[in-house]
DRENPA-3360 file (N, C-alpha, C; in nm, 2 decimals, always signed):
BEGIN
1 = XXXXXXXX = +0.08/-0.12/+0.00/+0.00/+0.00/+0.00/+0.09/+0.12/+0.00 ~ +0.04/+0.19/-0.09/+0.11/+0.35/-0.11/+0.07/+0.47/-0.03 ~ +0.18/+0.54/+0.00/+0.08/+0.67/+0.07/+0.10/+0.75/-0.03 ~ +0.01/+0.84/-0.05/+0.01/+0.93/-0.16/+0.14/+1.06/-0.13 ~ +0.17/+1.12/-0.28/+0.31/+1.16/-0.30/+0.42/+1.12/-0.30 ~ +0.43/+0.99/-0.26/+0.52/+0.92/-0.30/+0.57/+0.80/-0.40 ~ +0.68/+0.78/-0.49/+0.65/+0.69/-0.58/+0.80/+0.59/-0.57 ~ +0.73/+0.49/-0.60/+0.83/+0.34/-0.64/+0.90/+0.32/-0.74;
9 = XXXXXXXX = +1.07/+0.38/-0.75/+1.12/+0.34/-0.87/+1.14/+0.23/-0.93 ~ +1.16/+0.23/-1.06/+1.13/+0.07/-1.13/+1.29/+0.04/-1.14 ~ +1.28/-0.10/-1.15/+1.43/-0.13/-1.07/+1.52/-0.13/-1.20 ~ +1.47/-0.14/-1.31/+1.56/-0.10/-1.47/+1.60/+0.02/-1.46 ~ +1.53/+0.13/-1.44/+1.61/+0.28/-1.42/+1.69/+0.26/-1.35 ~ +1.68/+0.30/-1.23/+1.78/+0.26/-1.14/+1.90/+0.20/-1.16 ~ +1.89/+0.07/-1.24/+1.98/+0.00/-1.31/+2.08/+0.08/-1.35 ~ +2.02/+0.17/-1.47/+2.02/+0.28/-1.60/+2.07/+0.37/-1.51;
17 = XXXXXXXX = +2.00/+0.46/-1.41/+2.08/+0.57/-1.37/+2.25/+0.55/-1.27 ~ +2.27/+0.43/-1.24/+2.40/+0.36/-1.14/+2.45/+0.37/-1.26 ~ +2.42/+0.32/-1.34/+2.52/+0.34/-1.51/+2.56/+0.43/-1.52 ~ +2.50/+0.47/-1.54/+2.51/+0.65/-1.60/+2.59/+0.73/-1.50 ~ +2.58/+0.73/-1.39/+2.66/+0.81/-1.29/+2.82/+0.71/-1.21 ~ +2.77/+0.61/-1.24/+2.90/+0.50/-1.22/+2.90/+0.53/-1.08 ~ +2.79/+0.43/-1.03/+2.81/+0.42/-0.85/+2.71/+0.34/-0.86 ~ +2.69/+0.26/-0.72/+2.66/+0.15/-0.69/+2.50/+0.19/-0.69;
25 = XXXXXXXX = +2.41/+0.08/-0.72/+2.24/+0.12/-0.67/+2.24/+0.14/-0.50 ~ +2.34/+0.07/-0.40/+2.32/+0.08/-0.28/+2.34/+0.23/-0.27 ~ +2.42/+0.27/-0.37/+2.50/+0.45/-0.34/+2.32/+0.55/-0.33 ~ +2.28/+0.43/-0.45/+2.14/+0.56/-0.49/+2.07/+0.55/-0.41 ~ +2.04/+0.46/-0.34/+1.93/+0.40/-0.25/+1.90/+0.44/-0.07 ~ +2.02/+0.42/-0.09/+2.09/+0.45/+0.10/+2.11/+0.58/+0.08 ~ +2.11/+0.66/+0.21/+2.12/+0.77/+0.26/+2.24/+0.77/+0.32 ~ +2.39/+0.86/+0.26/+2.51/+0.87/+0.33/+2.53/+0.87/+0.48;
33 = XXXXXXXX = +2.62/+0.87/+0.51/+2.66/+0.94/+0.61/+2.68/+1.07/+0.63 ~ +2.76/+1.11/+0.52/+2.74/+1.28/+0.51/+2.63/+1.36/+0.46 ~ +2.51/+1.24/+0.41/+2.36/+1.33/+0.47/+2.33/+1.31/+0.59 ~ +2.32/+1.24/+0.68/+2.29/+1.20/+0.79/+2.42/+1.33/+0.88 ~ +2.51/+1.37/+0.86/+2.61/+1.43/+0.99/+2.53/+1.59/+0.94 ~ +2.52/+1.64/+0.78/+2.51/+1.76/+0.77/+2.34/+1.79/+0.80 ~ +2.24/+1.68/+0.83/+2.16/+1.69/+0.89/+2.15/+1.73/+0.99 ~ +2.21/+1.62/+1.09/+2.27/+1.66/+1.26/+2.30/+1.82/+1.27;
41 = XXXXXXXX = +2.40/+1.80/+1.19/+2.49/+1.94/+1.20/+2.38/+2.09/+1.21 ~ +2.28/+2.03/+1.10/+2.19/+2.15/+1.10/+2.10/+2.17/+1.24 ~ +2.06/+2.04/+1.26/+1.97/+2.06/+1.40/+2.06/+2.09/+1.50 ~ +2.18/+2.08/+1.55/+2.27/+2.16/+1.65/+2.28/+2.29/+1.63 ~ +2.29/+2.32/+1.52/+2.31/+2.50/+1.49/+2.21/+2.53/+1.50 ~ +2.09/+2.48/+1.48/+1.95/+2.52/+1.52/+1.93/+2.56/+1.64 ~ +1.92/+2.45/+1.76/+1.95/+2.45/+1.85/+2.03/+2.51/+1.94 ~ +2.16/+2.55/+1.87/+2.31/+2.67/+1.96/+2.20/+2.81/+1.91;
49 = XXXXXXXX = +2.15/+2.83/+1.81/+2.12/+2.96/+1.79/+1.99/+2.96/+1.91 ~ +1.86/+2.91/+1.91/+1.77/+2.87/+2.02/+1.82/+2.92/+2.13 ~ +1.93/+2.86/+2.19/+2.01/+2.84/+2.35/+2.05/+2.99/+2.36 ~ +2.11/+3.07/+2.24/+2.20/+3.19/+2.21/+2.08/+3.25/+2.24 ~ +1.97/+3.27/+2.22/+1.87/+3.34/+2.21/+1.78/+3.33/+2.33 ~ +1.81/+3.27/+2.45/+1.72/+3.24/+2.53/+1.85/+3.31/+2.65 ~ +1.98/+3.31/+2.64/+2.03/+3.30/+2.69/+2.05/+3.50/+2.66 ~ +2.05/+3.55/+2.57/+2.05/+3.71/+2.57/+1.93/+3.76/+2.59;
57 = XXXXXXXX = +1.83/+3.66/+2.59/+1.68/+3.69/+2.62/+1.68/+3.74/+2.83 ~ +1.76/+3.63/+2.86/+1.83/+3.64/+2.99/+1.90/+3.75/+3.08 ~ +1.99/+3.79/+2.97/+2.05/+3.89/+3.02/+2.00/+3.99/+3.03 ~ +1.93/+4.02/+2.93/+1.84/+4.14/+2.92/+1.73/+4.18/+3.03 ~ +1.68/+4.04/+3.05/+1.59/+4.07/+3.22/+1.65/+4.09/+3.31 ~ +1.76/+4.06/+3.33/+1.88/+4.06/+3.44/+1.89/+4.21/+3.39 ~ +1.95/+4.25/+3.32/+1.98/+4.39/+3.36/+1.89/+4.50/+3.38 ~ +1.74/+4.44/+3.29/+1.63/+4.55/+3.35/+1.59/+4.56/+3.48;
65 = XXXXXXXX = +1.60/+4.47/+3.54/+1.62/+4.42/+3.67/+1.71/+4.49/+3.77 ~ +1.83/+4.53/+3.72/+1.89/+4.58/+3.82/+1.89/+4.74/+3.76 ~ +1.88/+4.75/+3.64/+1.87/+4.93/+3.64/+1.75/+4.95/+3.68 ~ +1.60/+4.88/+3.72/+1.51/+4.91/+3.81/+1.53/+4.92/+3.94 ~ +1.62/+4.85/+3.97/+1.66/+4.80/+4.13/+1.73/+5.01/+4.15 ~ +1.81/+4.99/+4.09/+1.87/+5.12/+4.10/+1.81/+5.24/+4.10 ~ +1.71/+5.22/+4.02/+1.67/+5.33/+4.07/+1.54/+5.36/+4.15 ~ +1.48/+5.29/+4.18/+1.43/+5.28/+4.30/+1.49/+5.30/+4.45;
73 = XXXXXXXX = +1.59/+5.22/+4.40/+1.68/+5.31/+4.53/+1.74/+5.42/+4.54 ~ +1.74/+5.53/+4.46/+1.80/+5.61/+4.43/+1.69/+5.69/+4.48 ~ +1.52/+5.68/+4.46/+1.44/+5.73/+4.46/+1.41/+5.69/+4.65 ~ +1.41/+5.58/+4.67/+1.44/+5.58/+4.84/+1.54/+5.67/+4.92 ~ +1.66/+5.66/+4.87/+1.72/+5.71/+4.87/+1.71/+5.88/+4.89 ~ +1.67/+5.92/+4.79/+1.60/+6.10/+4.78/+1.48/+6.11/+4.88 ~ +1.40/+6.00/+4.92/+1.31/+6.05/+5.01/+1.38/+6.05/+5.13 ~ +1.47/+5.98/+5.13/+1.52/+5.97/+5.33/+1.56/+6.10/+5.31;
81 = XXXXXXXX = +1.67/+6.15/+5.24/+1.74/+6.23/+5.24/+1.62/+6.40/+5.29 ~ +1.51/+6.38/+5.21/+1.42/+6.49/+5.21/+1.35/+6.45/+5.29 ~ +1.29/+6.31/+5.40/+1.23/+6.28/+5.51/+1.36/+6.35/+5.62 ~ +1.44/+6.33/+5.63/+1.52/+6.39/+5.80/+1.61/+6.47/+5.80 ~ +1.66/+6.55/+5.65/+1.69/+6.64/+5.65/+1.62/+6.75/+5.58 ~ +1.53/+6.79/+5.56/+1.49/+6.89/+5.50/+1.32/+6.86/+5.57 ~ +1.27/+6.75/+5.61/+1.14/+6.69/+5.71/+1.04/+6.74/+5.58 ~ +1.04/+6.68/+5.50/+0.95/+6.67/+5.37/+0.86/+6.56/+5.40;
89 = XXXXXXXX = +0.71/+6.54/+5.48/+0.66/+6.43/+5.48/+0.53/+6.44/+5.44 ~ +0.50/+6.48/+5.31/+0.37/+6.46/+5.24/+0.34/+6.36/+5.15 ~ +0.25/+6.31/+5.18/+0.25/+6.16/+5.14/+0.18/+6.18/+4.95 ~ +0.19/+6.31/+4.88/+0.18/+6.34/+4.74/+0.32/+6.39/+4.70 ~ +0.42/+6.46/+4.79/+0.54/+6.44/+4.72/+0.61/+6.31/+4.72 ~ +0.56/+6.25/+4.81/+0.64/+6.07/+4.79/+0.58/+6.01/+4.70 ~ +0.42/+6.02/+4.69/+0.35/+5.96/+4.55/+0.42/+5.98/+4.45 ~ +0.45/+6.12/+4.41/+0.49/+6.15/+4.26/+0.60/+6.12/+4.27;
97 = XXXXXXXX = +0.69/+6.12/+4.35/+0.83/+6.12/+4.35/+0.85/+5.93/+4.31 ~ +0.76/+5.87/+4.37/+0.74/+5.72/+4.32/+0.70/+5.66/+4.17 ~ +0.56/+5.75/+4.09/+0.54/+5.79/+4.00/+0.68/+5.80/+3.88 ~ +0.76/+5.93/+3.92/+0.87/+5.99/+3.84/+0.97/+5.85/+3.80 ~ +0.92/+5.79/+3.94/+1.07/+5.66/+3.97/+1.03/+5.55/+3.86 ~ +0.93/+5.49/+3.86/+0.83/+5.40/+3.80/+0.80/+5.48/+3.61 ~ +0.81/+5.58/+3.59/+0.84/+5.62/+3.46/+0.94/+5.57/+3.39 ~ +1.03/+5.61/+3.50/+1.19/+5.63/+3.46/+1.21/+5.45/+3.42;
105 = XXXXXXXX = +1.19/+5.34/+3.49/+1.19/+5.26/+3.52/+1.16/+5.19/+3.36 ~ +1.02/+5.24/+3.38/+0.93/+5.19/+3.24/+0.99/+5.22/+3.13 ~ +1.05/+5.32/+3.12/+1.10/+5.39/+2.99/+1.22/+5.32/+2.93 ~ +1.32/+5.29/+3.04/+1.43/+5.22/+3.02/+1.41/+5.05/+3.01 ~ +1.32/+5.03/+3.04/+1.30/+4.86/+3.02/+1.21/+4.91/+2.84 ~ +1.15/+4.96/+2.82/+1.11/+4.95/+2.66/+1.18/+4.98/+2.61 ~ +1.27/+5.09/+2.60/+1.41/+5.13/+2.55/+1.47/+5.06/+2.55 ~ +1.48/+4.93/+2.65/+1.62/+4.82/+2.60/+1.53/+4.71/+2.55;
% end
Protein backbone atom coordinates (compact mmCIF):
# COMPACT_ATOMS: atom_id res chain seq x y z
CA UNK A 1 0.00 0.00 0.00
CA UNK A 2 1.08 3.46 -1.14
CA UNK A 3 0.76 6.73 0.67
CA UNK A 4 0.12 9.35 -1.64
CA UNK A 5 3.15 11.65 -3.01
CA UNK A 6 5.24 9.18 -3.04
CA UNK A 7 6.46 6.90 -5.75
CA UNK A 8 8.28 3.40 -6.41
CA UNK A 9 11.18 3.44 -8.65
CA UNK A 10 11.34 0.70 -11.34
CA UNK A 11 14.28 -1.32 -10.71
CA UNK A 12 15.60 -1.01 -14.66
CA UNK A 13 16.08 2.81 -14.16
CA UNK A 14 17.75 2.57 -11.43
CA UNK A 15 19.75 0.01 -13.10
CA UNK A 16 20.23 2.76 -15.96
CA UNK A 17 20.83 5.70 -13.71
CA UNK A 18 23.98 3.56 -11.36
CA UNK A 19 25.18 3.39 -15.11
CA UNK A 20 25.12 6.48 -16.00
CA UNK A 21 26.60 8.06 -12.94
CA UNK A 22 28.96 4.99 -12.15
CA UNK A 23 28.13 4.15 -8.50
CA UNK A 24 26.57 1.54 -6.93
CA UNK A 25 22.40 1.21 -6.72
CA UNK A 26 23.17 0.76 -2.77
CA UNK A 27 24.96 4.49 -3.37
CA UNK A 28 21.35 5.61 -4.85
CA UNK A 29 19.31 3.97 -2.51
CA UNK A 30 20.91 4.52 1.00
CA UNK A 31 21.23 7.67 2.61
CA UNK A 32 25.15 8.68 3.28
CA UNK A 33 26.62 9.35 6.11
CA UNK A 34 27.38 12.81 5.11
CA UNK A 35 23.55 13.32 4.66
CA UNK A 36 22.90 11.99 7.88
CA UNK A 37 26.10 14.31 9.94
CA UNK A 38 25.14 17.61 7.74
CA UNK A 39 21.59 16.87 8.87
CA UNK A 40 22.72 16.64 12.57
CA UNK A 41 24.93 19.44 11.99
CA UNK A 42 21.86 21.53 11.01
CA UNK A 43 19.69 20.55 13.96
CA UNK A 44 22.75 21.64 16.54
CA UNK A 45 23.05 25.01 14.87
CA UNK A 46 19.46 25.18 15.22
CA UNK A 47 19.49 24.54 18.48
CA UNK A 48 23.12 26.72 19.60
CA UNK A 49 21.25 29.56 17.95
CA UNK A 50 17.74 28.73 20.16
CA UNK A 51 20.10 28.37 23.48
CA UNK A 52 22.03 31.88 22.07
CA UNK A 53 18.67 33.39 22.11
CA UNK A 54 17.22 32.43 25.34
CA UNK A 55 20.34 32.99 26.91
CA UNK A 56 20.47 37.14 25.68
CA UNK A 57 16.81 36.92 26.22
CA UNK A 58 18.34 36.36 29.91
CA UNK A 59 20.54 38.88 30.23
CA UNK A 60 18.43 41.40 29.21
CA UNK A 61 15.90 40.74 32.16
CA UNK A 62 18.80 40.64 34.39
CA UNK A 63 19.81 43.91 33.58
CA UNK A 64 16.25 45.47 33.54
CA UNK A 65 16.20 44.19 36.73
CA UNK A 66 18.94 45.79 38.17
CA UNK A 67 18.67 49.31 36.40
CA UNK A 68 15.09 49.10 38.14
CA UNK A 69 16.58 47.96 41.27
CA UNK A 70 18.66 51.20 41.02
CA UNK A 71 16.69 53.32 40.70
CA UNK A 72 14.30 52.80 43.01
CA UNK A 73 16.82 53.07 45.31
CA UNK A 74 18.00 56.14 44.33
CA UNK A 75 14.39 57.26 44.61
CA UNK A 76 14.38 55.77 48.40
CA UNK A 77 17.20 57.11 48.68
CA UNK A 78 16.01 60.96 47.80
CA UNK A 79 13.05 60.49 50.07
CA UNK A 80 15.16 59.70 53.31
CA UNK A 81 17.37 62.32 52.36
CA UNK A 82 14.19 64.92 52.10
CA UNK A 83 12.33 62.84 55.08
CA UNK A 84 15.23 63.86 58.02
CA UNK A 85 16.90 66.38 56.51
CA UNK A 86 14.92 68.95 54.97
CA UNK A 87 11.36 66.94 57.09
CA UNK A 88 9.50 66.66 53.72
CA UNK A 89 6.56 64.29 54.82
CA UNK A 90 3.66 64.61 52.40
CA UNK A 91 2.45 61.58 51.37
CA UNK A 92 1.84 63.44 47.37
CA UNK A 93 5.41 64.41 47.22
CA UNK A 94 6.35 60.71 47.90
CA UNK A 95 3.49 59.63 45.54
CA UNK A 96 4.87 61.55 42.58
CA UNK A 97 8.35 61.16 43.47
CA UNK A 98 7.39 57.15 43.23
CA UNK A 99 5.37 57.88 40.01
CA UNK A 100 8.67 59.90 38.45
CA UNK A 101 10.71 56.58 39.72
CA UNK A 102 8.25 54.00 37.97
CA UNK A 103 8.36 56.19 34.64
CA UNK A 104 11.94 56.26 34.62
CA UNK A 105 11.91 52.65 35.16
CA UNK A 106 9.35 51.86 32.42
CA UNK A 107 10.95 53.93 29.89
CA UNK A 108 14.27 52.24 30.17
CA UNK A 109 13.04 48.57 30.19
CA UNK A 110 11.12 49.46 26.61
CA UNK A 111 14.06 51.31 25.52
CA UNK A 112 16.17 48.18 25.95
Amino acid sequence: MRETGQAVPELDKIVALSAIFNVTTDYMLKSSEIDDLSVKTGILEKQQHMIMAQEQRNQQVFRNIMYSLAIYLVFFALYFIGHFYFEIWNPSVIFSGFLIATAIVIFICVKR
